[in-house]
N, C-alpha and C positions, 0 to 999 in steps of 0.2 A: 710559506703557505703550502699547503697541501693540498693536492687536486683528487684525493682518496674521497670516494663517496660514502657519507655515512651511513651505517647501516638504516635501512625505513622501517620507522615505527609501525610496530602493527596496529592494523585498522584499529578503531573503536565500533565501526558502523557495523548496527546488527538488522534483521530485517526485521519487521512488525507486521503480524495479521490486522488490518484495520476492515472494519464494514462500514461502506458509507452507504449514508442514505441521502439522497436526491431529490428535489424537487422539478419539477419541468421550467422550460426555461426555451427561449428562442433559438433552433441553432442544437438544441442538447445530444441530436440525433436517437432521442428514443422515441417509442412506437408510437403513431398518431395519436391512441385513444387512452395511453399510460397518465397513471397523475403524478410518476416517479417510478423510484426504480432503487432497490441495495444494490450497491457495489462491494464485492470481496475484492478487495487490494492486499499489493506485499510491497512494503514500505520501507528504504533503509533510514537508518537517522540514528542520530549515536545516543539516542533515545526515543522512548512513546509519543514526546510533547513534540519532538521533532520529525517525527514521522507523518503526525498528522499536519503539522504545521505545509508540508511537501505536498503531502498529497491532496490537502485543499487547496492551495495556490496550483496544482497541477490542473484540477478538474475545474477550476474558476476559467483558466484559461482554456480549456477545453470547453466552452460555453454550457460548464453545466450547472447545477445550484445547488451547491453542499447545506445540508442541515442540519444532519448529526453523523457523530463518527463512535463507533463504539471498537475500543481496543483490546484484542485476548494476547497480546503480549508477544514476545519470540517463539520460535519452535521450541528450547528447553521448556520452556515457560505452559507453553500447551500440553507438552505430555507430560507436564507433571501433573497438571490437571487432569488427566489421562482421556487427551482428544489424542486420537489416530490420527497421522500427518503420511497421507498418499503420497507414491514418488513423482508424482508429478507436479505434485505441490512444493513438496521440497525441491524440484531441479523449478519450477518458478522463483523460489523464496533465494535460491543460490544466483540465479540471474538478475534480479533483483540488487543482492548482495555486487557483485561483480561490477554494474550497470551503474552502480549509487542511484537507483530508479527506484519508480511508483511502477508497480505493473497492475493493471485491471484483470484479474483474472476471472471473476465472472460477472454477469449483470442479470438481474431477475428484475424485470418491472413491474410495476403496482397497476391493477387496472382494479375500478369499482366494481 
């Protein structure tokens, strides 16, 4: 037997722009008078399905209350659509990648 280590598969895992939307909830930490709030997250998952799949069981456990998630896909995937990806979105999207993590990168809350 040979103690040589095999070469490591390269990842599959890519990152995913997801938007979540929120509902309030006990505990959610957003603003007194908010009825919710969008979340921009960067998701990795060796797919879309599993991307969101992470980033809702992320924010469930963060006491907050997921209700819809709307997915624009990886970073190729956006500028081919031709959305502009800031560098500071993509060194998010890479730490994300690196992390195998859900990052919250912004939060906009809904108020009446």
């Amino acid at each position: 037997m040979s103690n040589e280590k095999k070469p490591k598969k390269p990842s599959r895992q890519q990152v995913f722009t997801l938007l979540v939307e929120v509902g309030r909830k006990d505990g959610d930490g957003l603003p007194d008078k908010s009825t919710g709030a969008a979340l921009m997250c960067y998701a990795s998952g060796v797919d879309e399905a599993e991307a969101v799949r992470e980033t809702v069981a992320i924010l469930k456990q963060a006491d907050m209350a997921p209700l819809d998630v709307t997915g624009y896909g990886t970073a190729d995937e956006r500028r081919a659509q031709g959305h502009e990806i800031e560098k500071d979105e993509e060194e998010l999207m890479a730490r994300a990648l690196a992390e195998n993590s859900v990052i919250v990168a912004q939060v906009n809350p809904f108020f009446d």
